[in-house]
C-alpha positions in Angstrom: -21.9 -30.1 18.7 -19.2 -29.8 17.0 -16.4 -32.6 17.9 -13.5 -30.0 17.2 -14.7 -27.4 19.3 -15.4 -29.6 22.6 -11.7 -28.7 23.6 -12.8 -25.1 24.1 -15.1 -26.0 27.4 -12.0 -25.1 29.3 -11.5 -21.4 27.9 -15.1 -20.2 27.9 -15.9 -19.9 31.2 -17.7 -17.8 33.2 -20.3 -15.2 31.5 -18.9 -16.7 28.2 -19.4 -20.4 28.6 -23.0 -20.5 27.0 -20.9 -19.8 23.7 -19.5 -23.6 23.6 -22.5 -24.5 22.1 -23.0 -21.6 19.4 -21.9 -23.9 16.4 -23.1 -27.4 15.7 -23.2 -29.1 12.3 -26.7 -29.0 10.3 -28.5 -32.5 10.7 -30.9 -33.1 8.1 -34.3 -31.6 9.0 -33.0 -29.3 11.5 -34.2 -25.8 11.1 -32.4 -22.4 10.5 -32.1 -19.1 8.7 -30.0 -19.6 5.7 -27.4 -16.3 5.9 -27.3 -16.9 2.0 -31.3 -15.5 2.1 -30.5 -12.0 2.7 -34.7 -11.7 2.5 -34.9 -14.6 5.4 -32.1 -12.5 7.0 -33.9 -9.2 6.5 -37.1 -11.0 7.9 -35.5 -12.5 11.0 -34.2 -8.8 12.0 -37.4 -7.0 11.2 -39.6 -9.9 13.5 -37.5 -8.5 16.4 -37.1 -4.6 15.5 -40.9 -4.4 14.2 -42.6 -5.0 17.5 -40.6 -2.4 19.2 -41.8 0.4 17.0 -39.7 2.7 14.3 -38.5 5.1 17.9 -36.6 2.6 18.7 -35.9 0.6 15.3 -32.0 1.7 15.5 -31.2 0.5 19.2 -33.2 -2.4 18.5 -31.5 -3.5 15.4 -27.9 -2.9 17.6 -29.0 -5.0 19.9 -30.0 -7.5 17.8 -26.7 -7.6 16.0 -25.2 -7.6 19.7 -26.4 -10.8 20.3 -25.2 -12.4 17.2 -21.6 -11.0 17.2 -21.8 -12.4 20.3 -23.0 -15.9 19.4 -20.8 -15.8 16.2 -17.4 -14.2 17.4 -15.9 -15.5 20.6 -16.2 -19.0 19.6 -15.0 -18.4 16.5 -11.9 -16.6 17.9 -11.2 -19.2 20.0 -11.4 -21.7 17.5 -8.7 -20.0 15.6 -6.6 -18.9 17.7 -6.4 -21.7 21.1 -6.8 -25.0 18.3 -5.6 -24.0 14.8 -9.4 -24.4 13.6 -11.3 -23.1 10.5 -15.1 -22.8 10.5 -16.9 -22.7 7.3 -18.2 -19.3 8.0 -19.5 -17.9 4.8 -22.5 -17.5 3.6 -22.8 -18.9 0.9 -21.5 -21.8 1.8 -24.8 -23.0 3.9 -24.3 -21.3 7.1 -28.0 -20.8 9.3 -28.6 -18.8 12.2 -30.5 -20.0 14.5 -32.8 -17.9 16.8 -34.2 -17.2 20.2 -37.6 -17.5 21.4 -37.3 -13.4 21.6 -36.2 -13.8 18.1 -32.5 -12.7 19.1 -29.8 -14.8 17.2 -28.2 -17.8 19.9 -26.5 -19.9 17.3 -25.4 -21.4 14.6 -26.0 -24.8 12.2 -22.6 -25.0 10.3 -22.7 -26.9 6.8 -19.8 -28.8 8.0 -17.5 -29.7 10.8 -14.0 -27.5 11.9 -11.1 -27.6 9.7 -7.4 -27.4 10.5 -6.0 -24.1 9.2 -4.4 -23.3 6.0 -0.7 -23.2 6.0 -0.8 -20.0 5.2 -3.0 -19.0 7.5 -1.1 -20.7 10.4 2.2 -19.3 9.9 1.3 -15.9 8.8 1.6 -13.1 11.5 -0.9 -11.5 9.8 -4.4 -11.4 11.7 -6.1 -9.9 8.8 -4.7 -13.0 7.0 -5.1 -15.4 9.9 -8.8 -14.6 10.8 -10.1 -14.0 6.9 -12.7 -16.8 7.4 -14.2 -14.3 10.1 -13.6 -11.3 8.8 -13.6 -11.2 5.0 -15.7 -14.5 4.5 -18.4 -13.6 6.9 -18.3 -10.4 8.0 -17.8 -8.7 4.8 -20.5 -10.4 3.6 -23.1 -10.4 5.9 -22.7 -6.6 7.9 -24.0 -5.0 4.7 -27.2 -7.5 4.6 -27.8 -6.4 8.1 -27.2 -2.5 7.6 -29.9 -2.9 4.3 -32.6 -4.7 6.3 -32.2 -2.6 9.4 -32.0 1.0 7.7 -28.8 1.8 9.3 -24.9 2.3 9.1 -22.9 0.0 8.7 -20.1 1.6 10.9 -22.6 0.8 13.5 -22.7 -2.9 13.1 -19.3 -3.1 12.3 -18.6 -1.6 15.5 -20.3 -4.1 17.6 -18.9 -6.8 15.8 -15.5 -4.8 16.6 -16.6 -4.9 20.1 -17.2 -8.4 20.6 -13.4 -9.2 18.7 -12.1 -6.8 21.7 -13.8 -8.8 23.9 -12.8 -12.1 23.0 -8.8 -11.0 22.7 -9.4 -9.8 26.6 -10.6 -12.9 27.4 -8.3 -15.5 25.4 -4.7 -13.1 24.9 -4.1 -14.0 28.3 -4.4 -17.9 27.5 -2.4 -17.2 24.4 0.2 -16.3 26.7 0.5 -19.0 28.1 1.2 -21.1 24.9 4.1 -20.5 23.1 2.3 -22.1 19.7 0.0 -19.1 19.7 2.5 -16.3 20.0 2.4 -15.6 16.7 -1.5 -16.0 16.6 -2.4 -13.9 19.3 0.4 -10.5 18.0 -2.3 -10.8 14.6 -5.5 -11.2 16.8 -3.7 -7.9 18.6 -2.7 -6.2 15.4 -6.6 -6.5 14.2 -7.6 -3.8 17.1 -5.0 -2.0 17.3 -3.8 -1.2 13.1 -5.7 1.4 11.5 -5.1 0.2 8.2 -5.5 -3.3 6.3 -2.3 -4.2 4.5 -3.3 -3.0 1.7 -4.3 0.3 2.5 -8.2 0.5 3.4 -9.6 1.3 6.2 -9.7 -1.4 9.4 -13.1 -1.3 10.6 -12.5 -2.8 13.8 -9.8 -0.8 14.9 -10.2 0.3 18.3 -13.7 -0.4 19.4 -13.1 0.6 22.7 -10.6 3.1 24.8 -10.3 4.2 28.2 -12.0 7.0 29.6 -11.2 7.9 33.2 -9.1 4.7 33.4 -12.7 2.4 32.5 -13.1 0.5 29.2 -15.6 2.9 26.8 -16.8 2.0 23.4 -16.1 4.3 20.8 -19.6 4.1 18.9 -22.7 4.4 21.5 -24.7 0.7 21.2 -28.1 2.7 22.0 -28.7 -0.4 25.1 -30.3 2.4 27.2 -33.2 3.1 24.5 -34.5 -0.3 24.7 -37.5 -1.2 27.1 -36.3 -1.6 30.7 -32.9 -1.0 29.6 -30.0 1.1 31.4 -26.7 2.2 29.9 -24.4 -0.9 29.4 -20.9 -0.8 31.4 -19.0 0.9 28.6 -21.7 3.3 27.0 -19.5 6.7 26.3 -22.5 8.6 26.9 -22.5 7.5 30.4 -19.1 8.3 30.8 -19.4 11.6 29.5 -21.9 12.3 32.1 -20.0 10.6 34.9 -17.0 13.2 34.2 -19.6 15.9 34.2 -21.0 14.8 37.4 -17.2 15.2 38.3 -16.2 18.3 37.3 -19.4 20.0 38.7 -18.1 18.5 42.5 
């Protein structure tokens, strides 16, 4: 475990307190799939999707990618925005992914322990600027790996990594709140769901993940959950609404 990231135990609670333990620094010996393969990548995905059959190929690899924007995201968030930390998040720097038993991603061996934030980074109000090492260092980097090995969009992928950034500024805005040190922090987590644009012009790709549809939290980009085996729709599938307002209008 990461000694930095023990403070967190107090802010992931509940359904998210299995993610205090998603990073821990790389002991020698200590197994993992280098991110920096993009054929170990590749091979880890297909192990899951293959089984599953090409029907379902495209919900499986969401899922998949679910479950690592899950490991990878709300700790990560936290990190940044509740302790002024820095992981070493890219790549290419020696990041693994470690896997399930179902051969779902659960974790992560870091190359090397937390780091206080850049200056820069720290004082900016800028989440783009602030949350770089998550964004532009790894998920720049790695969503196109994934969209390649899976045979898919990337818009998909990026939208469930966009969901699992809404869901950890539900969860820790409110803490931010309550600390006036991360004011400024928690307006650029905001600002990274909510601005359409980068500041310099392109196109955010996690803006708006989610909106309300009959006054319930619906995703923009359908996650496919209900085409897996024994799956149903998941709370904020927009195909489910849909049908829910049909059900309504019919009486």
């Amino acid at each position: 475990m990461i000694p930095a990231l023990l403070p967190l135990a107090p802010f992931l609670t509940g359904d998210y307190a299995g993610h205090r333990d998603s990073f821990a620094v790389a002991d020698a010996g200590e197994a993992g799939v280098p991110l920096a393969d993009a054929a170990a990548v590749g091979a880890a995905l297909t192990g899951f999707t293959a089984p599953l059959g090409p029907a379902r190929r495209v919900a499986a690899v969401s899922q998949w990618t679910k479950s690592y924007f899950a490991a990878l995201t709300i700790p990560a968030v936290a990190a940044n925005l509740l302790l002024d930390c820095d992981l070493p998040l890219a790549p290419a720097g020696g990041i693994a992914m470690v896997l399930a038993e179902t051969g779902r991603p659960c974790g992560f061996r870091l190359p090397g322990d937390a780091r206080p934030l850049a200056p820069a980074q720290r004082e900016t109000a800028c989440g783009f600027t602030r949350f770089s090492g998550l964004i532009d260092d790894h998920l720049a980097a790695i969503i196109p790996v994934f969209a390649a090995a899976g045979g898919v969009p990337q818009r998909m992928i990026w939208s469930n990594a966009a969901d699992y950034l809404e869901r950890a500024a539900r969860l820790l805005l409110p803490l931010a709140a309550a600390r006036p040190a991360c004011t400024t922090a928690a307006a650029g987590l905001d600002a990274l769901l909510t601005t359409p644009h980068r500041p310099d012009g392109s196109p955010n790709l996690l803006h708006e993940p989610v909106r309300l549809m009959n006054g319930l939290r619906t995703r923009k980009v359908c996650c496919l959950r209900y085409a897996m085996p024994g799956e149903d729709f998941c709370g904020s599938c927009p195909k489910r609404r849909r049908a829910e307002a049909a059900r309504t209008a019919r009486g």
